[in-house]
Structure formats: C-alpha cells, structure tokens
C-alpha positions in Angstrom: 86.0 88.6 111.4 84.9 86.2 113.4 88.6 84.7 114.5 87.4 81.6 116.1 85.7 80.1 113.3 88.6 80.8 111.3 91.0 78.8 109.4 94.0 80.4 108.1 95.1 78.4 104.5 98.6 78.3 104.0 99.3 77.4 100.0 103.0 75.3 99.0 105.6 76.4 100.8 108.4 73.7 99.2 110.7 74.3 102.3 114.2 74.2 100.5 113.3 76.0 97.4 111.4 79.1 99.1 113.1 82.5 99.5 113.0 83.0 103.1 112.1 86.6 103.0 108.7 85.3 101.1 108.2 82.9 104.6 109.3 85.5 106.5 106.8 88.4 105.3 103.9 85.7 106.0 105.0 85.1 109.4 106.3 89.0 110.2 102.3 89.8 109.1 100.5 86.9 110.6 101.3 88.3 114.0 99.4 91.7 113.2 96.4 89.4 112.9 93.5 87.5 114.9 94.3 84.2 116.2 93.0 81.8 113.7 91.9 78.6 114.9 94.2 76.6 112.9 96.7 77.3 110.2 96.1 74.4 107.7 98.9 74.3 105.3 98.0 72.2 102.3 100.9 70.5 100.6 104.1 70.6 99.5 105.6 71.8 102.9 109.2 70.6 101.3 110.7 71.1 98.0 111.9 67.2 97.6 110.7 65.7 100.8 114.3 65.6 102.2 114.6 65.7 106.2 116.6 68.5 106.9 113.4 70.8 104.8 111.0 69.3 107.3 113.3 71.0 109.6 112.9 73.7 108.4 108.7 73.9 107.3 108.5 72.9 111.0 110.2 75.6 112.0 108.4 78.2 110.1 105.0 77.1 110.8 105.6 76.6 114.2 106.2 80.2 114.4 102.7 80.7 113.7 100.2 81.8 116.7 98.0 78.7 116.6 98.4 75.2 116.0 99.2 74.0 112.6 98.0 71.2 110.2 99.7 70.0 107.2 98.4 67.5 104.4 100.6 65.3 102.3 101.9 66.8 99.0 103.9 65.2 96.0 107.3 66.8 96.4 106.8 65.9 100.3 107.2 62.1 98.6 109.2 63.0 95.6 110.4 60.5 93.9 109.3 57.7 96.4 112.3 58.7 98.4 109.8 58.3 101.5 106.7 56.8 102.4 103.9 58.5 103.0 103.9 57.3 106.4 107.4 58.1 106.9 105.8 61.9 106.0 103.1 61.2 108.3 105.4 60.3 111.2 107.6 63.1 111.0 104.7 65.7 111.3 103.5 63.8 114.0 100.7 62.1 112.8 99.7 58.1 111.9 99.0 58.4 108.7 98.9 61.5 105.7 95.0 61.0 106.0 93.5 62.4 109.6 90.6 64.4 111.0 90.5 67.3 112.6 87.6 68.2 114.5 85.8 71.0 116.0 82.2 71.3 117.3 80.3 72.2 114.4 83.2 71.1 111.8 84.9 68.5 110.7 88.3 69.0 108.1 89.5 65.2 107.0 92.8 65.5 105.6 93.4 63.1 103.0 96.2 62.2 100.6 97.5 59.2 98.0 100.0 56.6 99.2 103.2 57.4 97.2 104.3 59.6 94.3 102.4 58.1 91.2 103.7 59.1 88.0 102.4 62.3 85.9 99.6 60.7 84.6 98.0 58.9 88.1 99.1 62.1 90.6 96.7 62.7 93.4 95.1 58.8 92.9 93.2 58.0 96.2 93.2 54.4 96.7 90.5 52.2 97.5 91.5 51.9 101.1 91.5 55.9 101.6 88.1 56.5 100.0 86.8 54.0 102.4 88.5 55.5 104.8 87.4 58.9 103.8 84.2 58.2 103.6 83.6 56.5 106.8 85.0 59.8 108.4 82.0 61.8 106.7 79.4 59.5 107.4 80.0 59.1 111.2 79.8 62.4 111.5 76.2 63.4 110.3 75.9 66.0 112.5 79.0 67.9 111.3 79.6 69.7 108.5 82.8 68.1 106.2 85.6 70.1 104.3 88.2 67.6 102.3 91.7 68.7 102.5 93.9 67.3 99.7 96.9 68.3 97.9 95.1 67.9 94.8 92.1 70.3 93.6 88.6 68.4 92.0 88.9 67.9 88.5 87.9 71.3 86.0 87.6 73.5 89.2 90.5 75.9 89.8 91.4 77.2 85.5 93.5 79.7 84.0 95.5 80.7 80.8 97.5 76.7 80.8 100.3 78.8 79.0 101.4 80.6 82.3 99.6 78.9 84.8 99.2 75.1 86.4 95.4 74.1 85.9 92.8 71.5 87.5 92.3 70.4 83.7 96.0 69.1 83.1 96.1 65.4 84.1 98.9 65.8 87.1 96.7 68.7 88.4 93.4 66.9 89.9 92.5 64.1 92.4 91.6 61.2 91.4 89.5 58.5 90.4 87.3 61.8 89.8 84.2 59.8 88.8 84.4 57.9 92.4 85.6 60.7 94.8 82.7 63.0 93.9 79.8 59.9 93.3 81.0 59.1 97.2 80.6 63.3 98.4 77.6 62.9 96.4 76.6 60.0 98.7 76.8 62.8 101.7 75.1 66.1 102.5 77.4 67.1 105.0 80.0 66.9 102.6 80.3 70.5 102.2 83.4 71.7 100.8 87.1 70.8 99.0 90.4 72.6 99.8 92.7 72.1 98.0 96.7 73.5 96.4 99.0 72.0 94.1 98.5 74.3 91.0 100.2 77.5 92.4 97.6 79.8 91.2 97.2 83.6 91.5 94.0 84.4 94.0 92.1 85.6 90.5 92.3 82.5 88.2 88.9 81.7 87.8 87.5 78.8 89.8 89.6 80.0 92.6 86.3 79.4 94.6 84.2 78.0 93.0 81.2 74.5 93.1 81.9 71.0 91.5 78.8 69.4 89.8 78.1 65.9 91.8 76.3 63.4 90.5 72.1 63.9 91.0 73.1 67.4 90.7 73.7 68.9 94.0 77.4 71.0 93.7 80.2 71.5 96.4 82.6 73.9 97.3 85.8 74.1 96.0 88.5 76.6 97.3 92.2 76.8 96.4 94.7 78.2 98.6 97.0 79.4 95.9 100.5 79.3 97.0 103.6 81.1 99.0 106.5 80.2 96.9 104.9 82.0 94.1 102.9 82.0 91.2 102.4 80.2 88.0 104.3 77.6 85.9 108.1 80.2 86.7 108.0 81.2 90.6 109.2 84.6 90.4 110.8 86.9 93.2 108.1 89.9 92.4 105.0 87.3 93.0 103.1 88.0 95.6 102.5 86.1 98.9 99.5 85.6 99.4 97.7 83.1 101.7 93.5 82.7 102.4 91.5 83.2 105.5 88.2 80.9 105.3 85.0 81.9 108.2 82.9 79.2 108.9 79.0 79.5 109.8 76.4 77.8 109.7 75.3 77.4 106.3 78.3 79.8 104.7 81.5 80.6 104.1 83.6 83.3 104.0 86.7 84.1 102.3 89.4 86.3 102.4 92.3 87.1 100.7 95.8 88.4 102.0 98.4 90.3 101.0 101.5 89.4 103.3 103.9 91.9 101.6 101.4 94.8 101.4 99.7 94.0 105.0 96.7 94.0 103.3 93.5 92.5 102.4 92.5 92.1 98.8 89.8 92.2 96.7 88.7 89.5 94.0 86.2 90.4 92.0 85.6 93.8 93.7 84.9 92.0 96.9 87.2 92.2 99.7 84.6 88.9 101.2 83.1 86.3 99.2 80.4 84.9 101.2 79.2 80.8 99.6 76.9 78.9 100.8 77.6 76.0 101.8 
C-alpha cells in the first residue's frame, strides 16, 4: 500500500454514546499501521453535538498519527442546539463545507446548514451547491471526491429490517436530482464518500457507481461506521473503518478489522480496485 496516497476513512463515531474500548481498539491498531495521509472522519463525531463530546472526538482523533478531517453530521447539530458554524468553529474550520487539497486531489467537504427534519435530512442549499460546485470547476486539473454525511440516493442497500439504507428518505443527500445533474456537469468529479447509515462493510452498494444524468456514473463509497452496526449498535459489532489508495485513474479499497488487526475480504477480495 502505497501510504501516501492514502486516506484512512473513519465512519460515526457519536463521541458520548461510543464504548471507549470500540475507540480505543481503532486507535491501539492504527499505530501498527502506515502513516495515512489524512484520517477523514465523516460525520457524527458527537452523539448530540454537546461541547464536552467534541472534547472528547478531539481527543480521540487527535491521537491518530496524521492530521485529521471531519465533515458535519446530524447529531453534531441535533436538534438545532448549534449552528453549523458553531460546529465548524469548534473543529477549527470557517464553515462545515471546506477543501482539502493535495497535488493530484482534491476532497471538498460539504454539509447542510442545520438539522432538517426526517423528511429534508442531508438538504444542500442553493448557496452550498454553488459553493460546491465552484470548488470542482476551479480545479480542472484535479481529480474531486465529495465528502458528505449523507450517501447518494439508492447507493449503499441492505435488508431495511436490520439495517439503515440510502433508499429511506432521512438516509440520502439531497435535492438528488440537482446534486448529481451538477457532478454530471464535471468530469473531474470523481467520487462520493459518504456515512450516516451505519452499515456492515458487505451491504451491497458499499462501493459502488451512481447513474448521472447523460449516462456517465461516479463512485460512491461508504465508510460504514465505529459505534457499530445496523438499526441496534451492539457491543459484539465489529469496528471496522476503510483505507482508500488513490492513482491515477483508480481506486483502491481496503477494509479493516480493528479488533482482529486484520484486513478483510469483501467479496473474496481483500482490494477492490474502481476506476475512477
């Protein structure tokens, strides 16, 4: 692996409803590995957005070898109880939607202005999508991954009985239509990362493309999650966090194991390798 071009993806944490032994096998086996170049954690850093858990999510991920990245999740504006720019500030950044760049990548970070109800979670406004968009298309010579709380709609599936799913209405980005007619719009725009739904690393769209509009597809990965698994977090889940490779032209992923110090297959492979 190729530790450089790597990104280690960091699922929910929720920081005040975690069971620190589940933190602490992800950190305890992080440090038998590479160097990553970042760890992008992708949501839901706190259980109800409260100050004394971003203590503590700061804590934990500063522990980490390399610099850290988080992006804005619901329960890190529960409730309204802060703004999103209240989050942004007290992870040191302007606003919940940033960029960060490296030479041959570019990972813009974007998230919704409050907690909507159930039925508008993960809504984009106006302003962001021009925002967003503006951030892919001054950078034509870069290749773009989205971060956002919130997976594409119909991408990352499973048995909606047990598990949380991109189809359910509180579980996708949105305006759908408009956020994939503007990555449409874009070549570059290569590739979606997203969390929220808590899924196991084998639920099917996992990794997976989203049809765009005049029929070219992106990327979609999910970063599953560490506070567990499924609708009922459990103690006997596994932790489990992704390793993404960047190339040019492809992706790799990988799967970890932090309780068994191991990597894991998906599909019999222990790498899946997407274009991108």
């Amino acid at each position: 692996m190729d530790w450089q071009r790597t990104i280690h993806c960091i699922g929910d944490l929720h920081a005040g409803g975690i069971k620190r032994p589940r933190v602490s096998a992800m950190l305890d086996d992080v440090k038998t590995l590479g160097t990553p170049a970042i760890h992008l954690q992708i949501g839901d850093s706190t259980e109800r957005g409260l100050p004394e858990e971003d203590v503590l999510a700061k804590r934990w991920l500063g522990r980490l070898p390399a610099r850290h990245y988080t992006v804005l999740g619901n329960h890190d504006v529960l409730h309204n109880k802060r703004t999103a720019k209240q989050w942004a500030a007290a992870y040191g950044n302007e606003s919940q939607s940033y960029v960060i760049d490296f030479p041959t990548l570019r990972i813009v970070a974007v998230g919704p202005d409050r907690d909507y109800p159930a039925e508008r979670s993960g809504t984009l406004s106006d302003r962001t999508l021009e925002w967003l968009e503006a951030r892919i298309r001054n950078a034509p010579d870069k290749t773009c991954w989205v971060a956002c709380h919130w997976p594409l709609k119909h991408t990352v599936m499973g048995d909606s009985s047990k598990l949380y799913t991109s189809a359910m209405q509180s579980f996708h980005a949105k305006p759908d239509d408009r956020i994939r007619a503007l990555l449409a719009k874009y070549p570059n725009a290569k590739a979606w990362l997203s969390g929220h739904t808590h899924s196991p690393i084998d639920a099917p769209g996992l990794v997976t493309r989203a049809a765009l509009p005049g029929g070219r597809k992106i990327v979609t990965v999910n970063f599953s999650a560490i506070v567990g698994v499924g609708k009922i977090r459990d103690a006997s889940d596994p932790v489990r966090s992704l390793y993404l490779t960047h190339f040019p032209g492809r992706m790799e992923v990988r799967f970890r194991d932090h309780g068994q110090r191991s990597w894991k297959q998906v599909g019999g492979r222990r790498v899946i390798t997407v274009e991108v």
